[in-house]
GUZAVEX-234623 format. One record per residue: x, y, z of N, C-alpha, C, O in turn; residue in one letter. Coordinates in steps of 0.05 Angstrom, whole numbers, plus 5000, padded with zeros to 4 digits. Layout:
N
XYZXYZXYZXYZa
...
% end
This chain:
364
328370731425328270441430329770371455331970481459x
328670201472330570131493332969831485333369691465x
333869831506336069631499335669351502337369191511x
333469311495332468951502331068891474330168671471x
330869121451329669061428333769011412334068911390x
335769081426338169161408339068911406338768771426x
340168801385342468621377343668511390343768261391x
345368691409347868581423346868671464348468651482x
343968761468343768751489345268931507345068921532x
346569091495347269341505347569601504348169741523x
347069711469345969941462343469901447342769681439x
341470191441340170161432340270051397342470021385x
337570001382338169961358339270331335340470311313x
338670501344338770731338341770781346343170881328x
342770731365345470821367347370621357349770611360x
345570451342347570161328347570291306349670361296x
344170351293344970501267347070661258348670621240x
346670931277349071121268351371061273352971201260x
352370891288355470681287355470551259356770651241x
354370401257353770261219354570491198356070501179x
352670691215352270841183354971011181354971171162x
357171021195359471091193361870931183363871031174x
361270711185362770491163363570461146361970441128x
366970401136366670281103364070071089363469861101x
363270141072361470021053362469651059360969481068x
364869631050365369271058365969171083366168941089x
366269381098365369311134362869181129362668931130x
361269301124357969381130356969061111355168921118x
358669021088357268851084357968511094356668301093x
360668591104362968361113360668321140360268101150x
359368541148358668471184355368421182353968381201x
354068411144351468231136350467961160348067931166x
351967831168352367561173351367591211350767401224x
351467781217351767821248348467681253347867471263x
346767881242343767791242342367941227343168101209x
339367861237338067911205337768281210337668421190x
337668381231336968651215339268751206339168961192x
341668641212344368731201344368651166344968831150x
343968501161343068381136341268521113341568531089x
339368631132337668781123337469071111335969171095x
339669151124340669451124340469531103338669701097x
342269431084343769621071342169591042342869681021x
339869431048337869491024335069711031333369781015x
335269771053332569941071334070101065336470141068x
331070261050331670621044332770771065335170841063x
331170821087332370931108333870911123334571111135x
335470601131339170631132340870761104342670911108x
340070691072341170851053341471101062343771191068x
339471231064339071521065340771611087342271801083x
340771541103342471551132344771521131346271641147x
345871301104349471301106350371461089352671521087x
347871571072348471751051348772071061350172231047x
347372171088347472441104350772421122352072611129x
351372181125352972121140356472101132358472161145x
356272021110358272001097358772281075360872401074x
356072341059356472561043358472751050359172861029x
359472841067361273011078364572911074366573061073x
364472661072367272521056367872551035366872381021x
369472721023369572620989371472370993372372281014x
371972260960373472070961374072100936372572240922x
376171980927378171980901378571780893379671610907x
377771720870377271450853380071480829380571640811x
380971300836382671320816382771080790381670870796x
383371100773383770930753386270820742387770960729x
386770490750389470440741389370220719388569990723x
390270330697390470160670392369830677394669820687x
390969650671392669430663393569340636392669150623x
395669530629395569440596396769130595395869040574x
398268940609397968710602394868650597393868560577x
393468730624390268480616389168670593387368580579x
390068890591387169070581385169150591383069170579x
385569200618383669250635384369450653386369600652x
382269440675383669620695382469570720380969380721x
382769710739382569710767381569930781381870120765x
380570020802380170350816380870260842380670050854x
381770500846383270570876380870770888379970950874x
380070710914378870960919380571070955380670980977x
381071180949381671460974381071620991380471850982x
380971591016379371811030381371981043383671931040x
380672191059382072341074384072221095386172331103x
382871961105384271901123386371601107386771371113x
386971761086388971591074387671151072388970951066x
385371181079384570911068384070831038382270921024x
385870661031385070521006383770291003384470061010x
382170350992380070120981380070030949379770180930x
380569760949381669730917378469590905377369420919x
377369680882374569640874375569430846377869370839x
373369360836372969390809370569270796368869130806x
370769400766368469380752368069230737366869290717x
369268950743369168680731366468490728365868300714x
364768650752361368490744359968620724357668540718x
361468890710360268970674360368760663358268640659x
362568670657362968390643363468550618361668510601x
365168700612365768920591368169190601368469350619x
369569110573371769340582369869590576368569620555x
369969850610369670120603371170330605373370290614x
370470570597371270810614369170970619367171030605x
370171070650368171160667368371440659370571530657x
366271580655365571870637363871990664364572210672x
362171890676361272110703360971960731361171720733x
360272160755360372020782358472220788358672450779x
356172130805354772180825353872130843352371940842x
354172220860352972000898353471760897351571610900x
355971680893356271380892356071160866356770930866x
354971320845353771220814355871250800357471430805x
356171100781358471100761356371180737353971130739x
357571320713356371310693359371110667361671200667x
358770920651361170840649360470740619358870550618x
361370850597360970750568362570510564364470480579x
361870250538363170120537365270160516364870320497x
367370030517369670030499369969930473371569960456x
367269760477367969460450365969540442366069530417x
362669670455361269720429359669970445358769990468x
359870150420360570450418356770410429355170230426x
356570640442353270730445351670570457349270560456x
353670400474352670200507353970460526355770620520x
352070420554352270680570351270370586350170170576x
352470450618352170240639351670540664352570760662x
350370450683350170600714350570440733348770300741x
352370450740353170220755353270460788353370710790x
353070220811353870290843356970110849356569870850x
359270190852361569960856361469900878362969710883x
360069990898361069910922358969570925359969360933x
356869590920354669520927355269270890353969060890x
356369310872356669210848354269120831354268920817x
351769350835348869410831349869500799351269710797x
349269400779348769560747346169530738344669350743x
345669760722343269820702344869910678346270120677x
344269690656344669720625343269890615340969810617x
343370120605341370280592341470330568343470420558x
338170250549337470220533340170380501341770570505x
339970300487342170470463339670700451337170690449x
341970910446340471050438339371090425337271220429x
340070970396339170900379338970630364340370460373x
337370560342337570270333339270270313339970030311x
340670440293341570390264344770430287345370600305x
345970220276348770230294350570570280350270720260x
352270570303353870760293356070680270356670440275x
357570760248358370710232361470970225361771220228x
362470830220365571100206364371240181365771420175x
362171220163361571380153358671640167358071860160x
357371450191355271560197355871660221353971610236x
357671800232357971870249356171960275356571930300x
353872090258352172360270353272560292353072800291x
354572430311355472650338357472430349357572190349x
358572580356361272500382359372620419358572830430x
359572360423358872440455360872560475361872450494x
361272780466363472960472362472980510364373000526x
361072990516359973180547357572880553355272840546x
359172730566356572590584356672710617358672790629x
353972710627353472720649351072630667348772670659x
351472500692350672390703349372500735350772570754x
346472480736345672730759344272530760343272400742x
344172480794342472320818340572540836340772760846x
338772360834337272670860337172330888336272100887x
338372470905338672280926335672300949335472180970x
333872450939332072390954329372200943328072030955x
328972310917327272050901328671910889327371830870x
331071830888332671630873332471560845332671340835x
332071790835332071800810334171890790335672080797x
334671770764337071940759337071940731335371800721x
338672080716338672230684342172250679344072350691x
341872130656344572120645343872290613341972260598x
345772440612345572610590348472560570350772520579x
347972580550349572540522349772760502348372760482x
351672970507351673170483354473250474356473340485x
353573170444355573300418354673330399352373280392x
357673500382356173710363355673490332357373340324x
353873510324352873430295355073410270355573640261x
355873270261357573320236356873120217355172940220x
358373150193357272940171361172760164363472810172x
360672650155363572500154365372700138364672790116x
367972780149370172800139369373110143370973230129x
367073350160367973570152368373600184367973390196x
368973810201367973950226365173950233363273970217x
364873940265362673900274360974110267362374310266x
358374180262356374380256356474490280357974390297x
354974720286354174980305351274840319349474990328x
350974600320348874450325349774240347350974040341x
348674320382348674140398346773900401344573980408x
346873650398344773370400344673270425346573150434x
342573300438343373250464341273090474338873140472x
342572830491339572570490339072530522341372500528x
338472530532336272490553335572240571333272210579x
337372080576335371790601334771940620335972110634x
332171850620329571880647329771610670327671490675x
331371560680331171320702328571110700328370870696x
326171410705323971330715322671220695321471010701x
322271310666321271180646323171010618322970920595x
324471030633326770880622327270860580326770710561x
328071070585326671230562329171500554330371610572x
329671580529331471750527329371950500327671880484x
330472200507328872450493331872560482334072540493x
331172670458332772820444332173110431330173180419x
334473260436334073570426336573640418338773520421x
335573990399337973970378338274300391336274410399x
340774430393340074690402343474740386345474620383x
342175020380344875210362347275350375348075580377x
348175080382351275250405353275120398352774910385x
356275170401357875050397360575120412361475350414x
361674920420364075060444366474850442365874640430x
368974870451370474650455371274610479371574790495x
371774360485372574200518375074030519375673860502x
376174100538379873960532378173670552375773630557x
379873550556379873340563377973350603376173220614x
379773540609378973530638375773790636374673820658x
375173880624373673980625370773800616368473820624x
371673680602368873420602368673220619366573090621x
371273180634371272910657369773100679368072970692x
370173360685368973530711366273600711365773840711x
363973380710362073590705360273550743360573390761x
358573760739357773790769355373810764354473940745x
354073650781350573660791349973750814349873640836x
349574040802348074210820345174390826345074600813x
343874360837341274580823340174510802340374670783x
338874270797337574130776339274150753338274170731x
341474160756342474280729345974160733347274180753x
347074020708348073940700351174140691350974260670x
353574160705355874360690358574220676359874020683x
358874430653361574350641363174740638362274940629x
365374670649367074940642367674810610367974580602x
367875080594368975030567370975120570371575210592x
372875130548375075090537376375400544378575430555x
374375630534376075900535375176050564375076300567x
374575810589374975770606372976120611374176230630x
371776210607370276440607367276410624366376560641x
366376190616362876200617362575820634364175650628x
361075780646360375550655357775490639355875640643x
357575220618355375140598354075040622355574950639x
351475040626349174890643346774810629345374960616x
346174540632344574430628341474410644341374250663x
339574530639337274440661336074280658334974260636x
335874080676334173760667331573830668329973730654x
330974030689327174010683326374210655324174210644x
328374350650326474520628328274550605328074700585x
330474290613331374140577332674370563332674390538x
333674550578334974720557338474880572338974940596x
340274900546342475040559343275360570342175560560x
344575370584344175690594347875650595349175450591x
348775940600350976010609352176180638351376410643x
353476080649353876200678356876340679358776220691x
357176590667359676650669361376670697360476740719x
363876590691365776640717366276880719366177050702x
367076930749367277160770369377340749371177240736x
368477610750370377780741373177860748374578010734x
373877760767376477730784377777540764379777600750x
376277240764377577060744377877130718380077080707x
376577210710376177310679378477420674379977360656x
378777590690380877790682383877790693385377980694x
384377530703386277480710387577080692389576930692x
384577090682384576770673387176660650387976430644x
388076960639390876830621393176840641393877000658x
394376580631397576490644395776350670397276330690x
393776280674391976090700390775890690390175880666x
390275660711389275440703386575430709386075520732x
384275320694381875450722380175240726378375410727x
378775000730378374760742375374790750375074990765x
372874650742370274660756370174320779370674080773x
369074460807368974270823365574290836363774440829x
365674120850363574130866363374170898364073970911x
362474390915362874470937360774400961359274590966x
360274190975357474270990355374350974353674520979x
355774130944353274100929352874400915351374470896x
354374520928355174780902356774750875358674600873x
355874930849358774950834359775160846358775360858x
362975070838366075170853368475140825369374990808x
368375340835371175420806373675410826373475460850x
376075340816378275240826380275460812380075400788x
382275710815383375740793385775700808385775740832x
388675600792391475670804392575830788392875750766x
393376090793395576370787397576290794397676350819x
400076160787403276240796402776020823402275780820x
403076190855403475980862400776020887400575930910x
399276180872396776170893393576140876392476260857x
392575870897390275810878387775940893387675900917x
386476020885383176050898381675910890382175750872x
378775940905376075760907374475980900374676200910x
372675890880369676110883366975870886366775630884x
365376070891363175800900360876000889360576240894x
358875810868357176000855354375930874353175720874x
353676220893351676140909348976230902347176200919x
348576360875346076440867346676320836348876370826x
345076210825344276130803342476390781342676400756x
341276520796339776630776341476870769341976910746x
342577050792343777260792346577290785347877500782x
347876930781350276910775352777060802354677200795x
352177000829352577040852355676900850355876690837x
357877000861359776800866361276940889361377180895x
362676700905363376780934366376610938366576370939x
368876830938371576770943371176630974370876760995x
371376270969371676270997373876201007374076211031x
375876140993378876051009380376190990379376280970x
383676230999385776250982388576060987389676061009x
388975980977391475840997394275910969394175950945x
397175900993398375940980399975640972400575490991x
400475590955403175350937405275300941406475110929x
406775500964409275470969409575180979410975080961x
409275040993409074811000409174550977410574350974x
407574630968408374440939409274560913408274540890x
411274680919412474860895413774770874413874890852x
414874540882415674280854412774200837412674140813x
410974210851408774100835406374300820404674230804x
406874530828405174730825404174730801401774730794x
406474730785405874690754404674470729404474480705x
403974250755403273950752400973940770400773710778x
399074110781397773860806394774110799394474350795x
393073860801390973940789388173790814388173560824x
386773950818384573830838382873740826382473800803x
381573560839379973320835376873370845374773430834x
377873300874374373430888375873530913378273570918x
373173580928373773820952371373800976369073720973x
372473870995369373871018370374121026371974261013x
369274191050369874501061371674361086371674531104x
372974171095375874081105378274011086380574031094x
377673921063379873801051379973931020377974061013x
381773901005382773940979383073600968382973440987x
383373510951384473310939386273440902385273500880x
388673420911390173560880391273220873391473030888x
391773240847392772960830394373130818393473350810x
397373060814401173030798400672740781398772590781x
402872730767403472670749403272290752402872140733x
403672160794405072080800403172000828402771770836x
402072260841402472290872399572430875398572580859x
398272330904395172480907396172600929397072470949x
396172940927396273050957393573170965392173280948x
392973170985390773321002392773481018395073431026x
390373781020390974031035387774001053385473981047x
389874031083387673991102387174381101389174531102x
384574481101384074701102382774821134381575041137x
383374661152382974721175386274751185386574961196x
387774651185390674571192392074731182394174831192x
390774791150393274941135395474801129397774881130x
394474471121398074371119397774141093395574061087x
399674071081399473901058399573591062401473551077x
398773431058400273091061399673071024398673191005x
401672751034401972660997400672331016401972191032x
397472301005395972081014396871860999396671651012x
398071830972397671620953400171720932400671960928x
401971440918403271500903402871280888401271110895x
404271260867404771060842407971090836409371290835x
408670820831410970770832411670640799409970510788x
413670680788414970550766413470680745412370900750x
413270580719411670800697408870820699407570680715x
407870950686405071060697404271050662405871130644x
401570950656401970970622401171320615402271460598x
398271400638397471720639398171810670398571650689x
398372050672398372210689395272110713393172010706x
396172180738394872040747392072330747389572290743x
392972520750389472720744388072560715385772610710x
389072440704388072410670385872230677383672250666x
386671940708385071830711381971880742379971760750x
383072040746381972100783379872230776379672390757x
377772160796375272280792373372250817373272070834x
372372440815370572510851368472290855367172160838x
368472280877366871960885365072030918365872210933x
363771930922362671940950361171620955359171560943x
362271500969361871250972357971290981356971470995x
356471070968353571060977352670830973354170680960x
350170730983348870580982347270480966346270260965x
347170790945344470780927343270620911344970520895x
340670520908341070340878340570480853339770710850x
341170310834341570470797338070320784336970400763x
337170130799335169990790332270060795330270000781x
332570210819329370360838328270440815326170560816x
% end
């Protein structure tokens, strides 16, 4: 385009775009007002798509801060370059907690009535209520399943997306059965499918907040931290992806963490005071590739406290008790981006969760 079709009469409209598409999200919408194709933007697929190539390379760190006066809460989100952006999820119109994140998507259950599931965009404050799973309410004698493992997978090129719900089967008052229930929203037909399959595993807390969408397929590390459970959304069934034999066999007295790498799964482990990265680059062959090591000396007070969050191939993001540090992996050096001051009700990893700011909508 030449410069007599542009806005401001002195760059093109194309070199306005990719200036835009590098923007905070409330820049972009604060600067709506300039004119109409500015206005226009940020609902056209192809600026989406564009802030979504553009930014994807940012992680960001969402944090969660309880208001126990209101009963509510707030999110912090974080980038590398130490910007805070304070959000919230006050247009639910319902207390939640947020159970998954993808490309910008919240997946977020409600608090007050059990077996409401919301998909919300925060930046953009775009929600889709999705249907209950079932009609006969849940009950303290009828338990059926605990939605132990939700997860939430976006495909950012047809904008489609699938939230998944699985726990194990029990009847009131005994232990869960050897029987996984696992339900299914289809975006597109708006519509949930259910299947029952004979597995059974346990998940601490951070092992169900971490799950990764990768390769059509949905991950949770379990509990005896051995095998990565995978979900495949097109052919509806679970598989297992064991960790690297290096880990395995070094995995007692270690902590070991599933992340997401450049849209890879990435195992995180910390030994003492040196953590590594593996990055699983073949799916079928169960391929895995040591790509960093770094050593802890640097944060040696925390070593025993600081737990990662998300990751790009420049940065680390670890969460303490208290404090968000990033390890620049080009630099080789630590900063402490974010702290919290006075009592804290959880640990702040209990609430932090990987985020990539987008455009997307939950409604397409």
């Amino acid at each position: 385009m030449n410069s007599s079709n542009s806005p401001n009469g002195f760059l093109p409209d194309d070199v306005v775009l990719q200036i835009l598409a590098r923007l905070p999200i409330k820049s972009l919408f604060r600067f709506k007002s300039v004119c109409k194709l500015w206005r226009r933007l940020p609902s056209e697929k192809h600026f989406i798509d564009l802030y979504f190539q553009t930014s994807a390379k940012d992680p960001t760190l969402l944090i969660e801060i309880p208001d126990s006066i209101h009963l509510s809460s707030h999110l912090v989100s974080i980038d590398r370059f130490r910007e805070v952006t304070t959000l919230s999820l006050d247009f639910l119109n319902d207390r939640v907690k947020i159970r998954a994140s993808c490309h910008g998507l919240l997946c977020c259950a409600s608090l007050r009535n059990r077996g409401v599931y919301y998909v919300c965009n925060p930046m953009t404050r775009e929600v889709r209520v999705l249907p209950r799973t079932r009609e006969r309410p849940f009950t303290r004698c009828q338990p059926e399943y605990e939605a132990t493992l939700v997860g939430l997978a976006f495909d950012p090129f047809s904008w489609r997306f699938h939230v998944v719900l699985a726990g194990f089967h029990r009847h009131f008052g005994y232990r869960p059965q050897d029987q996984l229930v696992c339900q299914v929203f289809d975006s597109r037909n708006n519509a949930w499918s259910r299947s029952i399959s004979c597995l059974y595993e346990e998940f601490t807390h951070m092992n169900r907040s971490q799950v990764v969408f990768s390769s059509n397929s949905l991950h949770w590390l379990t509990h005896s931290c051995t095998y990565v459970l995978a979900f495949d959304l097109k052919g509806g069934v679970w598989g297992k992806i064991w960790l690297p034999d290096e880990v395995l066999l070094s995995r007692n007295g270690s902590r070991i963490y599933l992340l997401e790498l450049d849209g890879l799964v990435s195992v995180v482990q910390i030994s003492g005071v040196w953590m590594s990265v593996w990055v699983l680059r073949d799916h079928g062959t169960e391929q895995w590739s040591l790509v960093d090591k770094v050593h802890l000396r640097c944060i040696n007070g925390y070593t025993a406290s600081v737990f990662p969050i998300c990751q790009s191939r420049d940065v680390i993001f670890m969460a303490t008790q208290k404090k968000v540090l990033m390890y620049d992996r080009n630099g080789k050096m630590w900063k402490e981006i974010h702290g919290v001051r006075g009592a804290s009700t959880y640990p702040l990893w209990f609430l932090s969760y990987a985020f990539k700011s987008s455009l997307f909508p939950c409604r397409h």
